[in-house]
N, C-alpha and C positions, 0 to 999 in steps of 0.2 A: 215657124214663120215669125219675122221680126222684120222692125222697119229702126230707122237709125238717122243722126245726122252728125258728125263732123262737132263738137265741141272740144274747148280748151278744157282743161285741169287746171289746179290752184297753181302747178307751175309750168302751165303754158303748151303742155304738152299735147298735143292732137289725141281723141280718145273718141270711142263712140259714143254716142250721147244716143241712149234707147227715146225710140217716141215712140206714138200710137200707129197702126200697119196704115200706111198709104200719107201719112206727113212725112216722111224721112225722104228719101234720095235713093232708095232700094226702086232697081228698072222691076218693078212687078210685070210688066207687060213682058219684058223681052225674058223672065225667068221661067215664068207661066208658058212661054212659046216653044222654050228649049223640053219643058218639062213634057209636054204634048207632041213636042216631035218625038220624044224620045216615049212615048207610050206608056211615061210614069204612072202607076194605078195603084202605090203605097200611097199609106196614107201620109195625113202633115199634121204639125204640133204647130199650134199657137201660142207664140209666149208674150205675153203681155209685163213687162219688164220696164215699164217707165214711170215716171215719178208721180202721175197725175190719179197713181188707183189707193192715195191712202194710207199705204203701209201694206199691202198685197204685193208690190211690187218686189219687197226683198222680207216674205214670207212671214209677217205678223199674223198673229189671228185675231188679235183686234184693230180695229180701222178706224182712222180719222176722218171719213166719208161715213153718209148712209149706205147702207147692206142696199139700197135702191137703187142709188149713186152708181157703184160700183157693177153692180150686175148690168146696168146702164152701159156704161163703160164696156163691160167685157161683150156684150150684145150687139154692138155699134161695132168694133171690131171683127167680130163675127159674122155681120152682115156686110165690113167691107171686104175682108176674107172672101166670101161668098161672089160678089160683086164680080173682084177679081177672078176668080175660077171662071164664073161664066160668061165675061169677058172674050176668055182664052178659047170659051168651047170645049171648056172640060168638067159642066156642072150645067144640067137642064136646069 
């Protein structure tokens, strides 16, 4: 699970621009809907892949953030992850 939006490149070029799950322009609602009609019960990966976690983003192990910050961060996502699920009616 990823969310995204529409950014340039240094030459202009349309590219996805990672953000945090539920800022971007991904229909969570109508994917969640398909996924539940469809009786999906695999699990889902979260990838947290945007520029705002520090150097976690493209796989440092030390961070320009607090380790507080960041667990912050992945928690908040996690909860809007969750949010979404039971939105859909596919998470009590």
């Amino acid at each position: 699970m990823k969310d995204f939006k529409w950014k340039q490149n240094d030459r202009g070029a349309w590219v996805p621009g990672w953000c945090a799950l539920g800022q971007g322009m991904v229909n969570f609602k109508l994917f969640f809907s398909m996924l539940k009609e469809a009786k999906f019960a695999g699990p889902l990966q979260l990838h947290m892949e945007y520029p705002d976690l520090g150097g976690a983003d493209s796989g440092k192990t030390s961070f320009t953030i607090p380790k507080e910050q960041l667990l912050g961060i992945f928690k908040r996502d996690l909860d809007v992850l969750k949010g979404m699920l039971r939105q859909a009616g596919m998470l009590a």
